[in-house]
C-alpha positions, -999 to 999 in steps of 0.1 A, spaced: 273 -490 -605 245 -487 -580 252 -477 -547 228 -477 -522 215 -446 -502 222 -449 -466 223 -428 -432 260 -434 -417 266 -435 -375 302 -431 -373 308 -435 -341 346 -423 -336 353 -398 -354 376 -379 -338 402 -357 -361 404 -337 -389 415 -357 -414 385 -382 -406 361 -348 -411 380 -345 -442 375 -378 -459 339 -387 -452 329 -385 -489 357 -412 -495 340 -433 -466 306 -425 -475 315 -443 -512 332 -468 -499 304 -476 -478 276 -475 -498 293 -497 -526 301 -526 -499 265 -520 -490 252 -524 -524 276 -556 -529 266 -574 -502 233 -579 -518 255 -602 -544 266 -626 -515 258 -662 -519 267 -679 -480 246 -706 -489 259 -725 -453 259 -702 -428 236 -673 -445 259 -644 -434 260 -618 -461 293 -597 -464 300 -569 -487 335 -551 -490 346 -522 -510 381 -507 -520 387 -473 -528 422 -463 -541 418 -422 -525 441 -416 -556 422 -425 -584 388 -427 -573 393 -470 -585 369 -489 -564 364 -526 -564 337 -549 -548 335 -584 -532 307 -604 -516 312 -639 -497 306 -670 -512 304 -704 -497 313 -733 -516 314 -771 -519 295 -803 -522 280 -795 -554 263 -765 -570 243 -745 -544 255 -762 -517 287 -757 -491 307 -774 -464 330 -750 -447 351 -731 -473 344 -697 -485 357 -667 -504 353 -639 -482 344 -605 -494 371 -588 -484 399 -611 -508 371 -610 -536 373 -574 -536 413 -569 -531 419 -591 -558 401 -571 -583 421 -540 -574 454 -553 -562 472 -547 -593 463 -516 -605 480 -502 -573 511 -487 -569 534 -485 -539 524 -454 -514 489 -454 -530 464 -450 -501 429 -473 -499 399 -475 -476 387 -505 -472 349 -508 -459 331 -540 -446 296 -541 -441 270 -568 -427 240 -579 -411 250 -580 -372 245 -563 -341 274 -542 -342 299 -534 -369 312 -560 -390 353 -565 -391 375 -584 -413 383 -620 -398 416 -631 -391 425 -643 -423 414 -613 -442 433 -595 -418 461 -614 -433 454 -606 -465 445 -571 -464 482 -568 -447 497 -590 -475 491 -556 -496 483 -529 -477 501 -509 -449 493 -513 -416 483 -477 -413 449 -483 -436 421 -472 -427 392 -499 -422 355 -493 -420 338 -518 -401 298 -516 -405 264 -528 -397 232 -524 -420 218 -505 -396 247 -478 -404 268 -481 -375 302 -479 -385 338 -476 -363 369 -458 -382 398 -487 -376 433 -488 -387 445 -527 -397 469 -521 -372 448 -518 -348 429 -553 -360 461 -568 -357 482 -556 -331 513 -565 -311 496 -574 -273 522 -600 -263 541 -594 -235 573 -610 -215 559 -641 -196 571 -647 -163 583 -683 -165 596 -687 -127 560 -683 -121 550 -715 -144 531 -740 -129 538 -776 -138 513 -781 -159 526 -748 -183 561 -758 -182 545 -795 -196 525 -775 -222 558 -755 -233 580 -787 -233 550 -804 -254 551 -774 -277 589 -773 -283 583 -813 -291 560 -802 -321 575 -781 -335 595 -807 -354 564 -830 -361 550 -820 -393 549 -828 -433 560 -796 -445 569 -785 -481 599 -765 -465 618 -759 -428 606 -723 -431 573 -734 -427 576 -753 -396 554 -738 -366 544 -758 -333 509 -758 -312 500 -773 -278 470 -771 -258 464 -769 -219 429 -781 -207 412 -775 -170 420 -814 -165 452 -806 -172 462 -823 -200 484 -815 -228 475 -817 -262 498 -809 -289 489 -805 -331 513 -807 -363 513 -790 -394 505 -804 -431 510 -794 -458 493 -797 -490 502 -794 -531 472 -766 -533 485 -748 -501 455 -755 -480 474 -764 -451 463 -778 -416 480 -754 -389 497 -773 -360 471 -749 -339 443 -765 -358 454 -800 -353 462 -794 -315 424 -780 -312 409 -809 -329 432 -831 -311 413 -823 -275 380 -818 -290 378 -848 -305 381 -866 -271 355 -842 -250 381 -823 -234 378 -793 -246 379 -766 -217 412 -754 -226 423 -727 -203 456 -719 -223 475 -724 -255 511 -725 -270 526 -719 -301 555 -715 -320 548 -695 -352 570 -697 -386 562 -658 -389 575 -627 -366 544 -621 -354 513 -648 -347 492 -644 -381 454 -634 -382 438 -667 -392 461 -682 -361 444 -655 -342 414 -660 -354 415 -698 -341 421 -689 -307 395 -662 -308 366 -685 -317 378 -715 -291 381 -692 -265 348 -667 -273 328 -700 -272 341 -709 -237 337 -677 -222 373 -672 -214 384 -641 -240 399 -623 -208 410 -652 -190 423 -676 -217 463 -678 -221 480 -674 -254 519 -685 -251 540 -678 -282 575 -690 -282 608 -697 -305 618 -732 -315 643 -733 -281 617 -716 -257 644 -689 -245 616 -665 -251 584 -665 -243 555 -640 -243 521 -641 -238 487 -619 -241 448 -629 -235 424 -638 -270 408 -601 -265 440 -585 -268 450 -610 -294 422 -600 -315 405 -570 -307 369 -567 -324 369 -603 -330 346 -616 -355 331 -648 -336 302 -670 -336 277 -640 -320 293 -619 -354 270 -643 -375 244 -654 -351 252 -691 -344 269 -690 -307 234 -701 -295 238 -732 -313 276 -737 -308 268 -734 -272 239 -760 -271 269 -785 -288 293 -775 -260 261 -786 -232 253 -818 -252 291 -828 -255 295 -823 -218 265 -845 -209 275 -874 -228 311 -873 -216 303 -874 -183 
């Protein structure tokens, strides 16, 4: 295997044990460097590279992206991300209380993190106390725990201090939770959206043979955008998980990292009969976000936002 030669900023490292296995991150990180040369994002161009080291063993595996769809060479918007490439290929050679690193490199101002859904994945098989290296090709590179990418910011909400338009937004939630086509009650899950016009939008989950579903989240956010009205200022769900999953995370990160309103935003998450309800803000939701700036196209999302808002008015 090649692995490319590189000088490594690490910019937090901060204990002994991080002194200790630098050789383990600095083969991690050249392999995902050297992978990422393999990419093929033939739609949005971003190249990712992911390696994973078993500590144990000395196993490493390799991933790149790959967009695909619409014919050879060309894409739409699905892709296989570097990050499940690579875990696939080591997954079952593992055994339980075996320790990886996981390194993630790309081509981006700062250090590159898994998305939300391969936040998902990478906690589908790996404790939360794994260590991840998020990286840049110019060798920047932040020592992260996945529990750390996906952690527990919501807090009790104070309902007496509700507006009307909130309380509508977590009646209109409640309501959809029970509107969907899904393959089992398990999966039910609920979404509503509250715009600056205040108005209420709410989404509904389907399923599909292939498990490719449309989240009720996904729905709800379609739902507004499709009619112009899409300066939501907060949003609601009920999740069919214990705690709101990376991919639903990573939803809310983009709408809201696009709007301007990471700090501001409102995230509600609720059960079925709304006796509890927390909330949190999309920065705590997902802290080192991987958004439109990640891979260089917020310019051009923002340009859409302008034009939408000029014909609607």
């Amino acid at each position: 295997m090649s692995v490319l030669k590189h000088t490594w900023n690490f910019r937090n490292v901060s204990t002994p044990h991080h002194k200790a296995a630098m050789p383990f991150y600095k083969r991690a990180l050249g392999a995902a460097l050297s992978e990422m040369q393999n990419a093929q994002p033939f739609h949005s161009g971003f190249k990712v590279g992911c390696a994973v080291l078993d500590t144990f063993t000395g196993r490493l595996a390799l991933g790149s992206n790959s967009e695909y769809g619409a014919g050879y060479g060309r894409a739409t918007s699905r892709a296989l991300h570097a990050e499940m490439s690579a875990v696939d290929k080591i997954r079952r050679y593992l055994n339980d209380g075996d320790k990886v690193i996981v390194a993630v490199i790309g081509d981006a101002p700062g250090p590159v993190t898994p998305c939300g859904d391969c936040r998902d994945y990478l906690h589908t098989f790996f404790p939360m106390d794994t260590e991840i290296l998020a990286a840049n090709v110019r060798g920047d590179v932040d020592i992260l725990t996945l529990s750390a990418l996906l952690p527990d910011s919501f807090r009790a909400a104070r309902q007496n201090l509700f507006s009307d338009s909130e309380q509508l937004l977590m009646r209109a939630v409640s309501y959809s939770f029970n509107r969907g086509l899904v393959l089992e009650p398990g999966l039910r899950e609920g979404a509503a959206i509250l715009t600056a016009k205040e108005k209420v939008y709410f989404g509904a989950r389907v399923d599909t043979a292939s498990y490719h579903p449309t989240s009720a989240l996904a729905s709800a956010i379609s739902a507004a955008v499709a009619t112009g009205d899409f300066d939501i200022t907060a949003i609601a769900v009920i999740p069919n998980t214990p705690i709101l999953s990376g991919l639903e995370r990573q939803r809310i990160f983009d709408i809201f990292d696009v709007l301007h309103r990471l700090d501001t935003g409102t995230i509600f998450m609720a059960d079925p009969a709304l006796r509890v309800i927390l909330q949190t803000t999309s920065r705590l939701l997902l802290p080192y976000g991987f958004g439109m700036a990640t891979i260089g196209k917020d310019g051009e999302i923002q340009a859409l936002i302008e034009n939408l808002r000029a014909m609607i008015k």
